[in-house]
N, C-alpha and C positions, 0 to 999 in steps of 0.2 A: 504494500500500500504506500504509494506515493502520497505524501502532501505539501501542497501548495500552498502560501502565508493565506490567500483567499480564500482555503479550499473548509467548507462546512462539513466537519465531522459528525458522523451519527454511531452510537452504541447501542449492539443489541443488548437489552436489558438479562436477557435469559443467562447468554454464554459468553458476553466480556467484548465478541466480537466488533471492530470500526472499520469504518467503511469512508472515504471522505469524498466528495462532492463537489466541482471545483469547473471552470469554466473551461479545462480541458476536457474534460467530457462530453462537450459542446463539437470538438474539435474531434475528436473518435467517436462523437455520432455524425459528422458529417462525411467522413471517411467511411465509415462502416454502416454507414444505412440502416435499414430491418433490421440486420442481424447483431447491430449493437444491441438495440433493443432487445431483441429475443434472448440475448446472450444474460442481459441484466435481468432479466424475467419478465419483464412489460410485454407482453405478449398481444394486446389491443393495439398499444403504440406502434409495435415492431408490425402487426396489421395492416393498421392506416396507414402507414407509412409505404409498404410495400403496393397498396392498392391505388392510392396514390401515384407513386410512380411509375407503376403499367397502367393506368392510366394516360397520365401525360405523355407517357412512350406509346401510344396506342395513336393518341392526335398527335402525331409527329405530323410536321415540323411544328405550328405552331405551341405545342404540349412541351414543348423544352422549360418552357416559363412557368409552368405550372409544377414542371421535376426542380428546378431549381427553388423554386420558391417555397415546396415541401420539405424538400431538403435544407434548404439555409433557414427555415422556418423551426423545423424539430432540433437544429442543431444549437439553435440562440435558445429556444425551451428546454431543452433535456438538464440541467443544471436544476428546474425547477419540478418537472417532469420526476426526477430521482428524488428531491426531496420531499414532494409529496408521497410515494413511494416507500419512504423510510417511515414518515410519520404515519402513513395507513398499517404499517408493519408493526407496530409500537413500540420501533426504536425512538432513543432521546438524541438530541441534539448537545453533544458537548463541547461545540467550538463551531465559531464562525456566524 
């Protein structure tokens, strides 16, 4: 677990577990698409996302704007996206 001076720590209450949050994660979901998401467990987001983008790949050419725009869209959310995520989990927040 990297952390960054920015990056919002979460602890699972259970098993001591942290996890940190951080505007990189922004930057490896816009690299890794869906499968960031599916990877992190957001399994709807990693959806929309993907249906989304065959989508716009479907109205090709003008559906570019539409892949970019879900994309650079989930990528500026995902920082916020994860920590709502942590707190439905009923992890705490201790730091950031």
């Amino acid at each position: 677990m990297a952390t960054a001076a920015s990056a919002m720590i979460f602890e699972n209450p259970a098993n001591g577990q942290r996890e940190a949050v951080s505007n990189r994660d922004g930057v490896r979901a816009f690299f890794g698409g869906p499968f960031y998401f599916a990877m992190k467990g957001e399994w709807m987001h990693a959806a929309i996302h993907a249906v989304l983008t065959v989508i716009g790949l479907l109205l090709w050419p003008s559906g570019i704007l539409m892949v970019l725009g879900a994309w650079f869209g989930y990528a500026c959310a995902t920082p916020t996206i994860l920590e709502s995520r942590f707190q439905r989990l009923g992890w705490r927040k201790v730091a950031g």
